[in-house]
Structures are given as structure tokens and as C-alpha cells.
N, C-alpha and C positions, 0 to 999 in steps of 0.2 A: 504494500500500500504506500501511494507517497505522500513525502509528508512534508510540511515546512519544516526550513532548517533550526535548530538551535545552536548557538554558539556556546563551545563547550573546550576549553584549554585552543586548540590551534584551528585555525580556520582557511577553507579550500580557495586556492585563489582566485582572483575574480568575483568572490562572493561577499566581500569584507567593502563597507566604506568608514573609515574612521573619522568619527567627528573628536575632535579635543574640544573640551569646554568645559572651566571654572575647575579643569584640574583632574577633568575625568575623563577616560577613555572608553567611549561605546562602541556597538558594532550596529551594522543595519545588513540581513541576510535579505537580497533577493527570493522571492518564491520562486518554487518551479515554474519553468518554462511548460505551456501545455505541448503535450504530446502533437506529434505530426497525425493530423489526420489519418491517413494510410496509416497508421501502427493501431491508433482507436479503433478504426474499423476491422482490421485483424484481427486483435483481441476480441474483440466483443462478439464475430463473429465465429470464433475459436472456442469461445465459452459457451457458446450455446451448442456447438457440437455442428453447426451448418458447411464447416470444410471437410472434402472429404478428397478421396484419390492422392497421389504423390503431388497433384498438383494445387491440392487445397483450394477446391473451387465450390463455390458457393454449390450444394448437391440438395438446397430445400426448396421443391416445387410443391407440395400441399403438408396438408396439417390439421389434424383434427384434437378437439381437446372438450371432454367431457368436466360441467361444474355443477355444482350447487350456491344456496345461498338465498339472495335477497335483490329486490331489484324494484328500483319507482315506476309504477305506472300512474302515468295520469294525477301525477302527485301523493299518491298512496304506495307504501313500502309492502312490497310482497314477498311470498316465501318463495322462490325457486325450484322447485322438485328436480327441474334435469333443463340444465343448458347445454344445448352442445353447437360447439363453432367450428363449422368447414370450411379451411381458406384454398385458394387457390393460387398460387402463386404463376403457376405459365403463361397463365391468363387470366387477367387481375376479376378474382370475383371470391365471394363470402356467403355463406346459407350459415344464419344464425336462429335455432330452432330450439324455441324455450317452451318449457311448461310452467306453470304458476299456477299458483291459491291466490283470486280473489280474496279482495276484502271483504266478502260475501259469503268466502270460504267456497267457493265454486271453479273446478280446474277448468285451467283456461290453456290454450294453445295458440301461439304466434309465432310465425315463419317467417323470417326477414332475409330478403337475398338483394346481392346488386353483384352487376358484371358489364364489364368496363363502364359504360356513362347510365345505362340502364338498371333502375332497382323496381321490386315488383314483389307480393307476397305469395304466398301459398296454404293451402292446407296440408298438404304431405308434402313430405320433401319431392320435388319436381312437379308434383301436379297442384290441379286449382290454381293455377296462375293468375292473381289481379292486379293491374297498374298499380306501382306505388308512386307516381311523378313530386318531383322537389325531394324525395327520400335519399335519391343518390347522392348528396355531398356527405350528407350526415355517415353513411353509411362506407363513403370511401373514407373517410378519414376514421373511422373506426378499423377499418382492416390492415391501415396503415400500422393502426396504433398498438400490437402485439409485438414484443420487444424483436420476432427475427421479423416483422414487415418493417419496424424499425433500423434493422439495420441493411436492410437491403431499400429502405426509400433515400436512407444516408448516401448509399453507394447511388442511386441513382442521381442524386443532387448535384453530384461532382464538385466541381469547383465553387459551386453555392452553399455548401454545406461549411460549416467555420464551428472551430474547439476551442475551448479555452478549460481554467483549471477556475475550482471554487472552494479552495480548501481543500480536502483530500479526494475532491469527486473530479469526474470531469464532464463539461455540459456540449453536449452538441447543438446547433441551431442551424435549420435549413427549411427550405419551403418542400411539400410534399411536390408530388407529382401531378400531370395533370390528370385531369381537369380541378383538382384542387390544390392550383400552384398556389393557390393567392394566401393558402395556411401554412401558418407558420409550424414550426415541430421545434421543441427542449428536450431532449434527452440526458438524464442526467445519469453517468454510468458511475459505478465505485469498484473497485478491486479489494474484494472483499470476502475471505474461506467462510463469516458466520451468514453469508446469503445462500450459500449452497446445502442442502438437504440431504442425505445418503438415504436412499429409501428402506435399506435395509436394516438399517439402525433406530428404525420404529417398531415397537413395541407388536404392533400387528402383521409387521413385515417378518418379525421374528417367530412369530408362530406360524406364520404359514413357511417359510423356510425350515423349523425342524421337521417337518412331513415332507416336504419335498425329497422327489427322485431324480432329480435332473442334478447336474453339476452346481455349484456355485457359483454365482453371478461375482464377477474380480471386484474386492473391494477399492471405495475411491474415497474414501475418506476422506483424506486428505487436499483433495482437490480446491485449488483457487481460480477463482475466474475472475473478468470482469462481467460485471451484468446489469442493468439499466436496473433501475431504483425509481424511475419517475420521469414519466412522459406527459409533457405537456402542448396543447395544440389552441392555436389562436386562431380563429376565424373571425375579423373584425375585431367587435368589442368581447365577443364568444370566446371564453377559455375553459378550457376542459382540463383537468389533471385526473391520471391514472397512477395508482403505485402499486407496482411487482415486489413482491417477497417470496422467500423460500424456495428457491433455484431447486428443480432435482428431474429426475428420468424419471414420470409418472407412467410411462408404458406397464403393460402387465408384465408379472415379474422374467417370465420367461421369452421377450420380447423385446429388451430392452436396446435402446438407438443409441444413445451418448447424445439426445437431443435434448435438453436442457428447456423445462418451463416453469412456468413461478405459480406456486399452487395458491397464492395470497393476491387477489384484485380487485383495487378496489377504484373507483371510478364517480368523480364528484364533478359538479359546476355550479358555480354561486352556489356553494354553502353548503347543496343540495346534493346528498347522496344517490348518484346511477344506480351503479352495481355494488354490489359487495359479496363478491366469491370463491370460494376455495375447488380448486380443479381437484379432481376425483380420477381421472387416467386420461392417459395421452393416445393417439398414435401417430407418429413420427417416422415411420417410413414411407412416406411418401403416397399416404394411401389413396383413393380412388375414389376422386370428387370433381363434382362436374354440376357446373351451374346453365342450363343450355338455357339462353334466350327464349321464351316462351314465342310462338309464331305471330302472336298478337302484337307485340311488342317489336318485334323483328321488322314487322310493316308498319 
């Protein structure tokens, strides 16, 4: 983790300015210089498990990830029974497919999808297809906002994308992609071993591992990454903050990627809590999602 310096007996050159004054000798340390872009983006993309082959090439085109929890409708906080998010990464689209307990205590189901500039609901996943028109900003810059669309909208940014350091974090800032250039994206990454999770060092992981028959999955204890802590998005006066906790390979135990998600989400705007939920299992290799254009829409 880096740190500001303290001045402690001799000090590295270059880093020292001496003031003398009334007889005293202080020092003034520079802060770290932030990291070159190219190396944040490395890391962060290394930490989540997205390089893969001899030639460490971004290898994440979908991604599915199972939650529970809590979530505002319509101004009322609801219980979550089963969220689950399909993204697509080859061709930018998302099917977000929640259940929920009314405040009526009545289960409810909502199907939210968008691909490329088109968003539109459903009742089943692919079918019942109805226009959702004005849905698609909202819902591109949601898809952005999951820390590996995070770091593949950085990479798209290129030279628009700028680092800087804020204490021991470091913050990215870049506009997303279109058609939602005009939002802004903070990402705040830390290099940090107590964000990362071992799944098997849970108490529940450990009972279902002494009955297993399969090999042991290689312990990673140890492991340090960097990994976003906090994603922020500006549209206009519109800000949204999300924060990731608890880094780990939620895949089933025998199935595991080294794809890295954060089981802790929580997602607020003016004051007002989105979401609030803990992912429940992942799948990470690359599985088999597909948002097709409904033919209404298509014309």
C-alpha cells in the first residue's frame, strides 16, 4: 500500500526541502507521485482476474452474478428475494432481473434490459418484450458501473481518462463511452489484502469442504490486489455513488475462475439508498448471455 512519506533519521534525495527558521531545522516530504495510468489499469485489471493467456489480454466478455438484499422502488425500500445481472461485454448490453416483496408484501417481478442505445422490459428473460424509451442512459451507465465495466470503460477512455493519488487511494476520472460521453466516472481504487475475501475461510465454506470429494481448491490467502472501493458517476447535477466491499471468487466451489467480485453493494443518490446487496454466487467464465433486440424495436 503506498503511503506518504515520514521523515525518520536520513532522508531520500530529492525529497527533503529545508526551511531554517528561528533556529530550527524542518523537512517538507513531497507525496507520491500518482501512478502512470497504464500501470492502474494493469493492476486493477490483474486483480480482478480479467488477464489471461501469456499475453495478459483482457479474456472478460460476459458475466453473470447472483444477489440479495434491499432495493427502493418508487420510494419504498424493498426486500430482494433474487437479483441476478447479465452483462455482456462483446456487445455492450445488460438483462437485470429482480424479484421483490412489495410493501404490500406481494412478489413482484421486473426485467430491465438495454443493448447498445436500445432499453426495453420483459417478462421472462427474452420474451414479452415492451419499449422502455428515455431508460437507456440510466441503464448504460449502470452497466458501466460494475468494477470490470469499470475498468474496461477506463481502457476505452484512452487519453481522457487522468489519475491522480488521494492519500493512500488512487482516483481515476474519465467520461464513459458513448452515447453516454457527457458522464462523468471517479473511481477510487486502494491496494488493499483486508478487501479481498478467501471463500474458503468461511465458516460455511468449511463445512461443505470437509465432505467434499474433489481435490482442494489452492489456497490464496494471502493474496493482495488493487480493487475499486467506490464508483462515482455525474450526469449533470445527477450523482450517483456505489461502494464494493469484500473482493472474493463467488463461483460454486468447484468452478472456480480467479475472477474477483465484491459480495458488498451498495448504491445511493441524494441521500437516498438504490440498492443495498450482498452477491450470493458468481459465474465468471464467460457464460452464455445474449440480449437480442426484440423485432419491435429493431424497426
Amino acid at each position: 500500500m503506498a503511503r506518504t512519506g515520514s521523515v525518520i533519521g536520513g532522508l531520500a534525495a530529492g525529497a527533503l526541502v529545508a526551511l531554517v527558521g528561528h533556529g530550527v531545522l524542518t523537512a517538507q516530504v513531497a507525496a507520491p507521485a500518482a501512478p502512470a495510468l497504464e500501470a492502474v489499469l494493469y493492476d486493477a485489471a490483474n486483480s480482478l482476474g480479467m488477464l489471461r493467456t501469456v499475453e495478459e489480454r483482457d479474456s472478460i466478455t460476459s458475466q453473470e452474478a447472483w444477489a440479495q438484499g434491499t432495493m427502493n422502488v418508487n420510494g419504498q425500500t424493498v426486500r430482494v428475494t433474487d437479483y441476478r445481472l447479465s452483462l455482456n461485454y462483446y456487445v455492450t448490453g445488460m438483462r437485470v432481473d429482480i424479484k421483490y416483496t412489495d410493501a404490500a408484501g406481494n412478489a413482484q417481478r421486473q426485467i430491465e434490459v438495454v443493448a447498445g442505445e436500445l432499453a426495453w422490459n420483459e417478462t421472462e428473460p427474452g420474451l414479452g418484450a415492451t419499449p422502455a424509451p428515455g431508460a437507456e442512459r440510466e441503464r448504460l451507465v449502470q452497466y458501466w458501473t460494475n468494477p470490470i465495466g469499470v475498468v474496461k470503460a477506463a481502457v476505452l477512455a484512452g487519453d481522457a481518462a487522468e489519475v491522480a493519488r488521494e492519500g493512500d487511494n488512487i482516483v481515476l476520472t474519465f467520461p464513459l463511452p458513448a452515447p453516454v460521453d457527457d458522464v462523468t466516472m471517479k473511481a477510487t481504487l486502494r491496494r488493499d489484502n483486508g478487501l479481498f475475501v478467501y471463500w474458503a475461510s468461511e465458516p460455511a465454506a468449511q463445512a461443505r469442504i470437509r465432505n467434499r470429494t474433489l481435490p482442494m481448491y489452492p489456497l490464496m490467502e494471502g493474496l493482495v490486489g488493487t480493487y475499486i472501493t467506490r464508483v462515482e458517476t455525474q450526469s449533470g447535477d445527477t450523482v450517483t455513488e456505489t461502494t464494493y466491499a469484500e473482493y472474493g471468487d463467488w463461483n460454486v466451489d468447484d468452478n472456480k475462475a480467479d475472477v474477483m467480485w465484491p459480495r458488498r453493494i451498495v448504491q445511493t443518490r441524494g441521500g437516498v439508498t438504490l440498492l443495498d446487496l450482498r452477491v450470493t454466487l458468481t459465474n465468471t467464465y464467460n457464460p452464455y448471455v445474449v440480449m437480442r433486440v426484440p423485432d419491435a424495436l429493431r424497426n
